[in-house]
Backbone as a ProteinNet text record, in pm:
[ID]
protein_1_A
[PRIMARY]
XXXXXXXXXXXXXXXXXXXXXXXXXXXXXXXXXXXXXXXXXXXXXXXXXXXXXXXXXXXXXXXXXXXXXXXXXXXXXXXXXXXXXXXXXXXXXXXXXXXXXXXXXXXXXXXXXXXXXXXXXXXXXXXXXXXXXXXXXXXXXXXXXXXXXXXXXXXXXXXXXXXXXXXXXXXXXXXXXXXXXXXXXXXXXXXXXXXXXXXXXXXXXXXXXXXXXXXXXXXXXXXXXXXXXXXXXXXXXXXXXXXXXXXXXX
[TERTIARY]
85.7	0	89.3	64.2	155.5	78.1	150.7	60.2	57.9	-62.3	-64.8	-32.8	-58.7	12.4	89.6	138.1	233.7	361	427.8	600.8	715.7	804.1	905.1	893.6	880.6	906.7	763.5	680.8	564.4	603.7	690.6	730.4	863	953.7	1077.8	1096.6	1230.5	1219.7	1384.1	1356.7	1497.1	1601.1	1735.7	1816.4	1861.8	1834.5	1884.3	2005.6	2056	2213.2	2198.8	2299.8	2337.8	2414.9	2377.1	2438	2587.5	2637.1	2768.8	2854	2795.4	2874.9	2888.3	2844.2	2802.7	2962.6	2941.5	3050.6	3174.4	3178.8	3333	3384.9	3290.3	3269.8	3401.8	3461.3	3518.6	3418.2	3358.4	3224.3	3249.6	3428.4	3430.1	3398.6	3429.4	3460.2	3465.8	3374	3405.1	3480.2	3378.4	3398.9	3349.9	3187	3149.2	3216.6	3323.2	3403.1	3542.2	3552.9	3669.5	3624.9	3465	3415.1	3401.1	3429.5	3434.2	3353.8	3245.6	3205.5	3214.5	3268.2	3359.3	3251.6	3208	3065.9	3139.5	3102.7	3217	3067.8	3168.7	3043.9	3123.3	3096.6	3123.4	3276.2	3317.4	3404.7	3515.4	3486.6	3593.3	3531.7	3612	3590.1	3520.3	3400.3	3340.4	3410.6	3502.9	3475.8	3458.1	3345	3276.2	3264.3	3304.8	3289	3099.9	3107.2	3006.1	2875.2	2936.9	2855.1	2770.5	2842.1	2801.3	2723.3	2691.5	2640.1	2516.1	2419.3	2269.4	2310.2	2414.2	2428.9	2510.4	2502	2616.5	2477.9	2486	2387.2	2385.4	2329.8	2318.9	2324	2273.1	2168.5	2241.9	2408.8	2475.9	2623.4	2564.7	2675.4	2601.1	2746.2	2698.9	2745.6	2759.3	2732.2	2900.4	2972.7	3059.5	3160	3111.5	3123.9	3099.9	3150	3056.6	2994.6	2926.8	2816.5	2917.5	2944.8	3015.2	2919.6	2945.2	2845.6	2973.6	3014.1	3108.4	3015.8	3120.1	3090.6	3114.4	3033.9	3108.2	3077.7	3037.4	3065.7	2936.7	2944.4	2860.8	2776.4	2738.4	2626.2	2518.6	2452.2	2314.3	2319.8	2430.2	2421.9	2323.6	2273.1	2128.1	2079.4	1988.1	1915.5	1780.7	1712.2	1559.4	1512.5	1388	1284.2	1244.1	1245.7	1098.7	1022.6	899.7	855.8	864.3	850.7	920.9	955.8	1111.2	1200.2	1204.6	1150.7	1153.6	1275.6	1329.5	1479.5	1532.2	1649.3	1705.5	1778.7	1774.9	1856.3	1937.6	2090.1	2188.3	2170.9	2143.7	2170.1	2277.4	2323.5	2402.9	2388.4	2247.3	2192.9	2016	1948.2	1823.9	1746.6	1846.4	1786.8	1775.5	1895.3	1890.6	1752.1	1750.4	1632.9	1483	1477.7	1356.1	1306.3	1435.6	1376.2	1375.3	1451.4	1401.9	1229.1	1176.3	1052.1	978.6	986.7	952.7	902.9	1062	1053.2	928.3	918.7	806.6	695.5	668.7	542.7	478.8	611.7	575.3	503.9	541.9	539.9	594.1	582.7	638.3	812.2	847.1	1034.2	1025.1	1136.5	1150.2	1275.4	1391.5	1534.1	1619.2	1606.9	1689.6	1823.2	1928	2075.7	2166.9	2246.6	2268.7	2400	2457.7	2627.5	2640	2559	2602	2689.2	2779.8	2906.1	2966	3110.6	3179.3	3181.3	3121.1	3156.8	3340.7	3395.6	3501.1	3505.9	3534.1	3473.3	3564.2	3612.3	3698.1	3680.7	3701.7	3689.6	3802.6	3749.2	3870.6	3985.9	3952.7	4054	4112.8	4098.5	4146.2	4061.6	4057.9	4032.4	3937.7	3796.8	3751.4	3659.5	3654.6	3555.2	3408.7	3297.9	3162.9	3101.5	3028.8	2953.7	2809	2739	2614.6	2514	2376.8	2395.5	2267.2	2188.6	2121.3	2118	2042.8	1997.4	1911.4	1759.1	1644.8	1614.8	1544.4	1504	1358.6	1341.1	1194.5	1144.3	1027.6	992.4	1041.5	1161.7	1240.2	1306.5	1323.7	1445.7	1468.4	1543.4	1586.8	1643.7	1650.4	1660.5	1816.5	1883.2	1962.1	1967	2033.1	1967.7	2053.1	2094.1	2173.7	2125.9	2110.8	2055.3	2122.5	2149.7	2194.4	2094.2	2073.8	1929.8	2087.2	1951.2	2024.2	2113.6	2114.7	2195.6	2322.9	2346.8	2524.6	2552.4	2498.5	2574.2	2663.1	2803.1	2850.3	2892.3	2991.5	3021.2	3093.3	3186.4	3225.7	3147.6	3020.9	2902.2	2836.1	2814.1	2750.1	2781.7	2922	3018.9	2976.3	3007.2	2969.3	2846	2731.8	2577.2	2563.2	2607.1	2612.8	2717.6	2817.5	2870.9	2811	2729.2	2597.7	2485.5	2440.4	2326.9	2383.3	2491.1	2571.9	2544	2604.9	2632.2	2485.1	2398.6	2261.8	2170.7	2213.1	2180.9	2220.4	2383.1	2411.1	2387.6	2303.3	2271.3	2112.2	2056.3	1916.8	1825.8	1897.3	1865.6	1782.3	1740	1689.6	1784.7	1850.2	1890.9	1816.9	1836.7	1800.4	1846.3	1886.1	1916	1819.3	1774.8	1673.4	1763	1659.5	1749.7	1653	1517.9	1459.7	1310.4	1208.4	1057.6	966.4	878.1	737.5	690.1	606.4	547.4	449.3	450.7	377.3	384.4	481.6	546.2	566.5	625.1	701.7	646.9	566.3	438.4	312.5	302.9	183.9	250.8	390.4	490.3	516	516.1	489.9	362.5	263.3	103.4	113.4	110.4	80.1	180.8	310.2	380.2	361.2	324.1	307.3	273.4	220.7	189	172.6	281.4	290.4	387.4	449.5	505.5	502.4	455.6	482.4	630.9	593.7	732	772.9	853.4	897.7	1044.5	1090.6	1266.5	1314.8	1365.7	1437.5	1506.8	1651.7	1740.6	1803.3	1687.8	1680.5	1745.7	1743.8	1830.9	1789.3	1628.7	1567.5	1610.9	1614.9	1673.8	1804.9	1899.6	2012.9	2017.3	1933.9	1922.8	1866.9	1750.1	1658.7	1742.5	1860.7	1966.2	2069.9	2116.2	2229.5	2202.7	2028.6	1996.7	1961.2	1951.4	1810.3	1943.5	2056.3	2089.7	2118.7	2119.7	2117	2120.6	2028.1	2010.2	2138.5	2107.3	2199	2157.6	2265.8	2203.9	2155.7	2095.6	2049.1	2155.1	2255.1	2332.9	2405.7	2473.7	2527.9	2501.8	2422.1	2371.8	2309.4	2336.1	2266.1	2425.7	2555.6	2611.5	2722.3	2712.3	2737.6	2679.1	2556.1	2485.3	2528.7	2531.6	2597.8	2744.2	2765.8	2933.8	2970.3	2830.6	2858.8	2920.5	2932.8	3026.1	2919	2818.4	2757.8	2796.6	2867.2	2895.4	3017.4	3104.5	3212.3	3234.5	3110.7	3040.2	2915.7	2885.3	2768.5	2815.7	2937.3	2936.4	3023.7	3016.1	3126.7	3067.7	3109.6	3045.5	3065.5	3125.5	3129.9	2943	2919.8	2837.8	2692.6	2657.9	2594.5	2514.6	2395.3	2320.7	2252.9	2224.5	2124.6	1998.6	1854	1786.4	1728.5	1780.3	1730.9	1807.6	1904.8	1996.7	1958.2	1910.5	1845.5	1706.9	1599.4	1520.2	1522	1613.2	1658.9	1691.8
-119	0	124	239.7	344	435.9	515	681.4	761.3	831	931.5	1031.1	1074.5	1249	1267.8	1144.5	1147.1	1211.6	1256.5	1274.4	1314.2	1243.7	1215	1286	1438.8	1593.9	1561.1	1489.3	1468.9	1356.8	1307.2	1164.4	1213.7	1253.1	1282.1	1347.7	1367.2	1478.8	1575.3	1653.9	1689.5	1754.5	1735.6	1887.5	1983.8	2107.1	2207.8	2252.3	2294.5	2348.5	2461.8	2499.5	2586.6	2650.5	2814.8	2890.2	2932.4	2916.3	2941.2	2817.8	2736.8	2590.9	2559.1	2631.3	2608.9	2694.9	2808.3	2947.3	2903.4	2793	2713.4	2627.9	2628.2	2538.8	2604.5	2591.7	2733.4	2689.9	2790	2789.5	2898	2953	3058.6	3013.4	3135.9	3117.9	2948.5	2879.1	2783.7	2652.3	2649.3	2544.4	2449.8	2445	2330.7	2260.3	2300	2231.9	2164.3	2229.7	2189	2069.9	2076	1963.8	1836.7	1724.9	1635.5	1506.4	1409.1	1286.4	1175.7	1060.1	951.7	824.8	799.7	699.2	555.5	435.3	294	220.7	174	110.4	-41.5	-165.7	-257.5	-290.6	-159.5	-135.2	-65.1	82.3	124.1	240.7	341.1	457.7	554.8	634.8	712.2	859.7	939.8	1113.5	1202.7	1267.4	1384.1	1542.9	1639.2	1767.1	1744.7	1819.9	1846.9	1889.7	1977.1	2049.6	1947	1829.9	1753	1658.8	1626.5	1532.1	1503	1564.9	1531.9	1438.7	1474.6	1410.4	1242.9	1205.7	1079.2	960.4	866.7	775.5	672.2	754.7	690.6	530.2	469.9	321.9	226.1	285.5	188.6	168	239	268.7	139.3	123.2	16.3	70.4	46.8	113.9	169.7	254.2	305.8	272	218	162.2	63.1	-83.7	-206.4	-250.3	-314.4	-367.9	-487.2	-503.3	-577.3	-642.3	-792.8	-813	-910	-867.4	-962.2	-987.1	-1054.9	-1027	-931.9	-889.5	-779.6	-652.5	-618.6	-521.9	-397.1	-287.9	-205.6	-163.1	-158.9	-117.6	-233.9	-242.3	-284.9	-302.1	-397.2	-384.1	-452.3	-449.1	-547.2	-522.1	-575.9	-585.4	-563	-440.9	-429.9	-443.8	-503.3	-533.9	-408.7	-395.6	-210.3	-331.1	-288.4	-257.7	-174.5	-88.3	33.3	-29	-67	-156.5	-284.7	-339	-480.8	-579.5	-464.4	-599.2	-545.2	-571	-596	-444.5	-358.6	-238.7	-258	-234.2	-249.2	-128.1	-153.9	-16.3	-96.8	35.6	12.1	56.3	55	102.2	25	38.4	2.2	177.3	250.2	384.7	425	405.5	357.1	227.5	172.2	57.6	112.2	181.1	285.8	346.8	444.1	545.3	460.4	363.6	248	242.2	186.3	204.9	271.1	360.3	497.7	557.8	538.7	527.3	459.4	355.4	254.3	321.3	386.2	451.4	528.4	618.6	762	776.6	636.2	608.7	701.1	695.2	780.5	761.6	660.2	567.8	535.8	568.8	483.8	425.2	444.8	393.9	426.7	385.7	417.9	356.5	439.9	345.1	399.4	288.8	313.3	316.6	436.1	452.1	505.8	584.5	631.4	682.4	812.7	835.9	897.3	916.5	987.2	1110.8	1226.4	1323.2	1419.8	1477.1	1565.7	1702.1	1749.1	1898.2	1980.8	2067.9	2174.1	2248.1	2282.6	2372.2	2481.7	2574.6	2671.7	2576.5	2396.5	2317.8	2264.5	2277.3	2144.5	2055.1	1986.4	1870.5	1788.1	1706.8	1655.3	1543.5	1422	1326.7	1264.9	1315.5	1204.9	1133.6	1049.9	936.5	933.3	1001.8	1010.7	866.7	847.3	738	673.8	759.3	671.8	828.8	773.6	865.2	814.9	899.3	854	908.5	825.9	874.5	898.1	1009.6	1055.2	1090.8	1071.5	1189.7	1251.2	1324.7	1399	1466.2	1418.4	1468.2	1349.3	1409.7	1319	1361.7	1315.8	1307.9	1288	1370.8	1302.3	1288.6	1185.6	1143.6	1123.8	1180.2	1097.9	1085.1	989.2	950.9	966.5	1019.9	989.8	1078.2	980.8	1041.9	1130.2	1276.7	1395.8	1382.3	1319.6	1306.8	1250.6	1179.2	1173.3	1262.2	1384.3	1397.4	1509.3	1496.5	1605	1717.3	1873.8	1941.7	1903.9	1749.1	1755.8	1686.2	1641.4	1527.4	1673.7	1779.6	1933.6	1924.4	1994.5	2036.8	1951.9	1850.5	1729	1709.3	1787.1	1778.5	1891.5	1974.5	2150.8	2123.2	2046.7	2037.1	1948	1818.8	1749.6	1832.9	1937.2	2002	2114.1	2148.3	2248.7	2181.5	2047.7	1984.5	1962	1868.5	1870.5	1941.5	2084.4	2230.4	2243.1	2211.6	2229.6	2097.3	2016.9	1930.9	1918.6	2028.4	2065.8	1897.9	1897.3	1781.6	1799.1	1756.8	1819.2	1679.6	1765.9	1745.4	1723.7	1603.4	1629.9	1543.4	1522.4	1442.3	1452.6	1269.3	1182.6	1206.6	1281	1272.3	1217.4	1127.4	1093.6	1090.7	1092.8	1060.5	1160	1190.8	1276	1174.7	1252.9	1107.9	1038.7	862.2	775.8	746.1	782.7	732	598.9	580.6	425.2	364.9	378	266.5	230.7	359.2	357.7	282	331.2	222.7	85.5	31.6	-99.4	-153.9	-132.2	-168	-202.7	-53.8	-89.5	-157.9	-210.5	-274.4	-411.5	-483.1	-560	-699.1	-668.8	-764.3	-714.1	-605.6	-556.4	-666.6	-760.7	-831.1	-976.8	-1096.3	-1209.9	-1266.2	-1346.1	-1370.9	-1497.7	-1459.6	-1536.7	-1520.8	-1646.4	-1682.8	-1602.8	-1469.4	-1395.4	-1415.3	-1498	-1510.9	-1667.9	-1748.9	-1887.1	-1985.1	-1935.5	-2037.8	-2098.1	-2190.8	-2257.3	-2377	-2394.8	-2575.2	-2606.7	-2507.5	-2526.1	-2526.7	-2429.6	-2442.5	-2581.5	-2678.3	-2755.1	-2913.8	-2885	-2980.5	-2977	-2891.8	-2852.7	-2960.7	-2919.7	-2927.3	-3099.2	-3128.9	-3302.8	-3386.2	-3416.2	-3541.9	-3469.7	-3369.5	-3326.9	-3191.3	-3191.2	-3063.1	-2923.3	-2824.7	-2742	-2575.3	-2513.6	-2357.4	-2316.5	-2194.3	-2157.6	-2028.3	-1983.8	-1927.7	-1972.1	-2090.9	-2190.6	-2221.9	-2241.9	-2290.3	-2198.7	-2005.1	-1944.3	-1886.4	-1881.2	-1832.5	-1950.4	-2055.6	-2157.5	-2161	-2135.2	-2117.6	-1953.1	-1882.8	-1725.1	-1727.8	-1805.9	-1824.8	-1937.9	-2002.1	-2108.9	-2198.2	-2261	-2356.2	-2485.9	-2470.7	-2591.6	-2731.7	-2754.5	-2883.8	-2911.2	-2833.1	-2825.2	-2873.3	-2764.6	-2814.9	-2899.6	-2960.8	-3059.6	-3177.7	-3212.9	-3313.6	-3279.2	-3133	-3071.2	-3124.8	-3184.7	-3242.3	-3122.7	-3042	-2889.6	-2845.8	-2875.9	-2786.8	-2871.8	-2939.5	-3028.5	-3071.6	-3047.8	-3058.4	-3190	-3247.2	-3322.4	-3257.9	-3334	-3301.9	-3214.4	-3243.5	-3212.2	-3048.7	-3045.7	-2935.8	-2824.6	-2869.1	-2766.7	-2711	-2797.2	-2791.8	-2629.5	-2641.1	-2570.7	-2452.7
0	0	0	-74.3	-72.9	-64.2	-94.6	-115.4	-187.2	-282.6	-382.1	-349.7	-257.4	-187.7	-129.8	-14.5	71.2	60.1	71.7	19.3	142	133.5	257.6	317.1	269.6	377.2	476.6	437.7	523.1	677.9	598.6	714.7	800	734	782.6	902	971.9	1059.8	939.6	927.4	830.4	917.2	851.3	923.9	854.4	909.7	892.6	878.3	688.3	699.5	787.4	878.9	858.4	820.1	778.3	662.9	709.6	884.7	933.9	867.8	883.4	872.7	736.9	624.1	444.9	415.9	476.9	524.7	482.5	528.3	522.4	428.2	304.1	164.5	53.8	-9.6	-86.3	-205.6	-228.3	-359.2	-449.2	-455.8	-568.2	-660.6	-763.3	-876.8	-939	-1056.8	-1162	-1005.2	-870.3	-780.5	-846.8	-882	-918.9	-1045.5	-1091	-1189.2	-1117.3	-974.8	-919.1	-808.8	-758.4	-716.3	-793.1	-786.5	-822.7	-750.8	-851.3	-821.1	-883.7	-751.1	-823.4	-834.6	-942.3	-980.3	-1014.7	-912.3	-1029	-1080.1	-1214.4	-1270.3	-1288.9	-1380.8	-1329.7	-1433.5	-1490.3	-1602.2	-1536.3	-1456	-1410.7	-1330.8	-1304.2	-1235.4	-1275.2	-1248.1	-1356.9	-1274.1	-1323.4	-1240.1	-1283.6	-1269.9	-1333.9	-1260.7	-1271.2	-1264.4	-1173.3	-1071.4	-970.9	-1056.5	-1179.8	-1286.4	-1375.6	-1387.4	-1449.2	-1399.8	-1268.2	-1189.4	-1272.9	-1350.9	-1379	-1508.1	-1573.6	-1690.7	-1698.8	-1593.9	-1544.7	-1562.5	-1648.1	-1637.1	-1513.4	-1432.3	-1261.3	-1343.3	-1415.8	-1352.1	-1402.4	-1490.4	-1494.4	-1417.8	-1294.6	-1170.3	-1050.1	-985.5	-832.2	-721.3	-623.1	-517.8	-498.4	-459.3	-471.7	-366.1	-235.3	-117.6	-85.3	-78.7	-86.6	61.3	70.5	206.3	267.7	385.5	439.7	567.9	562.8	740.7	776.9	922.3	992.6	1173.4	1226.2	1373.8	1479	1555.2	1634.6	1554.1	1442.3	1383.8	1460.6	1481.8	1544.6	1479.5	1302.9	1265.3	1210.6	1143.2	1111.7	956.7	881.2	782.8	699.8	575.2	524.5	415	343.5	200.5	236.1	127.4	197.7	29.6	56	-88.5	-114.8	-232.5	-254.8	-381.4	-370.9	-461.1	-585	-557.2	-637.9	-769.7	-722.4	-836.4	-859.1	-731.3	-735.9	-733.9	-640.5	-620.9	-477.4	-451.1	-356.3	-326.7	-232.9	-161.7	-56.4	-125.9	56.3	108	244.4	352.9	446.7	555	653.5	775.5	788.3	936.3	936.4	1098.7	1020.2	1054.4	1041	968.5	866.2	799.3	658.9	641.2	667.8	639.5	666.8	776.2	752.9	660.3	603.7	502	326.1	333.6	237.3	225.7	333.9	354	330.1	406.8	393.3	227	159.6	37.8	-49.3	-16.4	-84.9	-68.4	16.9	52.3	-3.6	-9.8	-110.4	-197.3	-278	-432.3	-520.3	-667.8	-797.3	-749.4	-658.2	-679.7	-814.3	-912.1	-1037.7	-1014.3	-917.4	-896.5	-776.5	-656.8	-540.9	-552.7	-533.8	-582.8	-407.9	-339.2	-251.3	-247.9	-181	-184.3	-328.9	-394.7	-499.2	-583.1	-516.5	-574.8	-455	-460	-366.6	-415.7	-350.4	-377.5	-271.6	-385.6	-299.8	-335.4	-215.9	-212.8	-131.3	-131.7	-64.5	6.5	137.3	226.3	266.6	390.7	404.3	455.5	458.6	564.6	462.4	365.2	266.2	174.1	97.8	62.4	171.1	85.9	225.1	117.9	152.2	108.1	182.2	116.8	182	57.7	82.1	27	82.3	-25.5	33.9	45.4	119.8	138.4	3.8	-26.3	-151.7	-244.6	-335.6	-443.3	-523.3	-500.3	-568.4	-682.5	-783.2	-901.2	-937.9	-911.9	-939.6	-1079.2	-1137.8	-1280.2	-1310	-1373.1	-1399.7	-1313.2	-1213.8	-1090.9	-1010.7	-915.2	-849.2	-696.7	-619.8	-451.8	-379.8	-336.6	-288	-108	-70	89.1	160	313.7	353.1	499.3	576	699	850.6	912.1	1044.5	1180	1264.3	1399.6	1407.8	1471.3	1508.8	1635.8	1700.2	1846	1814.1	1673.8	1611.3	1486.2	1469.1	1381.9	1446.6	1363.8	1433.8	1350.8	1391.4	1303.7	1176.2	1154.9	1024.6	941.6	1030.5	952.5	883.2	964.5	895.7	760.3	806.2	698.6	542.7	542.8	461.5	417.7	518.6	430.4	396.6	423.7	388.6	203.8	179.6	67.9	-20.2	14	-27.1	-105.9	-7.6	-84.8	-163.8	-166.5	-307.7	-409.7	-401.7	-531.4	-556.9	-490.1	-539.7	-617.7	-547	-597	-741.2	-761.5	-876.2	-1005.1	-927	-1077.8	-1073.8	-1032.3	-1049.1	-959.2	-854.6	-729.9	-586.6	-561.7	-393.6	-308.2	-194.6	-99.8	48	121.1	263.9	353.3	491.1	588.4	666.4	654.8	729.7	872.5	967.9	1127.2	1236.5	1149.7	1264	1184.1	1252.1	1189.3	1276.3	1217.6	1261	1349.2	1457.1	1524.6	1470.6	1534.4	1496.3	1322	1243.3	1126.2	1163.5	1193.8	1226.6	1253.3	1332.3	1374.8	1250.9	1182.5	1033.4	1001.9	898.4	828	856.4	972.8	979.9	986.5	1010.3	1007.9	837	757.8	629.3	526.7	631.8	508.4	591.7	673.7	724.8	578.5	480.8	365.5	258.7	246	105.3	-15	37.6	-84.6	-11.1	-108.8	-94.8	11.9	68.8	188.1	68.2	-74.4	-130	-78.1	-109.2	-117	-218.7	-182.3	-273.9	-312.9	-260.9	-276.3	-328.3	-329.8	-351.7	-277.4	-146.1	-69.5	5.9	-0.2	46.9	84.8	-55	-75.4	-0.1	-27.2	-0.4	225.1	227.4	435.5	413.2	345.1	340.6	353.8	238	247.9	339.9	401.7	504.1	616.2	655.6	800	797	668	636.3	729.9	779	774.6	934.7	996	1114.8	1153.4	1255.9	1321	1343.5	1267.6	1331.7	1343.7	1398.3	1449.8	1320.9	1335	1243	1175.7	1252.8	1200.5	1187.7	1218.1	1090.2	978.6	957.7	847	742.2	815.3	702.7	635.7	722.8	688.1	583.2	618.4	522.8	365.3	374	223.7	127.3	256.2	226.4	123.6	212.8	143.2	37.9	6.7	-83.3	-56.4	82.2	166.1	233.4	147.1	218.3	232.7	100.1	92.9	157.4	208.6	252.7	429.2	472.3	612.2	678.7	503.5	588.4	623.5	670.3	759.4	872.7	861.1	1006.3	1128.3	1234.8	1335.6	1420.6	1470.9	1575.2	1537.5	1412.5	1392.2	1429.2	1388.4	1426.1	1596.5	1574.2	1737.7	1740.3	1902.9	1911.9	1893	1923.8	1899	2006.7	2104.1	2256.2	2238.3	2169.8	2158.1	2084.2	2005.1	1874.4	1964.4	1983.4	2078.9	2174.8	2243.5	2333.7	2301.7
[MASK]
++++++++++++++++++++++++++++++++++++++++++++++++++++++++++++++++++++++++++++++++++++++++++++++++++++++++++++++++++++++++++++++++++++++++++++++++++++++++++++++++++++++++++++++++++++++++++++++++++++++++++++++++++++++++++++++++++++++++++++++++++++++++++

């Protein structure tokens, strides 16, 4: 279920550049030719002049930053379904995984691409790199996004969304940082996505947990990260891994 009128600025909580903290951008003279964004596609490096950002064919670029999941690691990394496009979105928070959502809602998504390009940009300090975190494709424009709740961001996270919405500015883009939700968003958003898409096997790895587990019981994060890595056959007769029944049970 989505929405005909809805639109993020309705859901969001946004933040505010401020114009002290923008202050510190160097935006003379022929900048947006000295700003630069670094797009990879599955060929090589794409880098284009800041000026040029609208003209870069987003949709044959991949994510610029790749998605990593280990142990121990402190964020929330993951794959969210849209409708929208009908495939698979990496985020790296489940704030990021919110405004995924969120997204679906809106409706009029034709292409959310995540980790899009590195932008680099110059200040009175030097040289400075961010990576914004998606970029949506609307009816003839397009969105750029970057997410963090207001209680972490700090002055060089500013700095960095204050040089975000320049460049946006300059490829005829809207800019904003998701810092949180209007109330009772979050709670709608899960009610109405509660059975918005079939609980199919996206990823086709049914069979493969189905065969792991048939000749004996084991954890379940064993056995998802075995199929992850294409190592099933390698560990289905690992005995470490392997439970009684009383064990699994438990």
């Amino acid at each position: 279920m989505w929405s005909h009128s809805c639109t993020l600025d309705d859901l969001v909580a946004p933040f505010g550049i401020d114009p002290v903290v923008a202050e510190r951008l160097e935006t003379g003279a022929g900048w947006a030719r000295r700003w630069t964004a670094t797009w990879k596609t599955a060929g090589a490096d794409v880098i284009c002049p800041v000026q040029g950002l609208a003209g870069v064919p987003a949709l044959a670029s991949v994510p610029v930053r790749g998605f990593t999941w280990r142990t121990g690691q402190r964020h929330r990394p993951g794959l969210q379904f849209l409708l929208a496009t009908g495939r698979m979105h990496g985020f790296e928070s489940l704030a990021e995984r919110r405004l995924l959502l969120a997204l679906d809602f809106t409706g009029g998504v034709e292409e959310v691409l995540s980790q899009p390009f590195r932008l680099r940009f110059t200040t009175a300090d030097g040289a400075e790199d961010h990576t914004p975190d998606f970029l949506v494709l609307l009816p003839g424009t397009a969105v750029l996004i970057d997410v963090r709740p207001a209680h972490l961001i700090k002055e060089k996270d500013a700095v960095k969304f204050a040089a975000a919405d320049r460049a946006a500015a300059a490829a005829g883009w809207r800019y904003t940082v998701a810092t949180g939700w209007r109330r009772q968003v979050l709670t709608g958003l899960d009610a109405l996505s509660a059975r918005r898409r079939r609980m199919t096997d996206q990823l086709g790895l049914q069979s493969e947990l189905m065969e792991l587990v048939h000749e004996c019981p084991r954890r379940f994060g064993h056995g998802s990260t075995a199929v992850s890595r294409g190592t099933h056959t390698s560990v289905d007769h690992d005995p470490p891994d392997c439970e009684s029944p009383s064990e699994s049970q438990a």
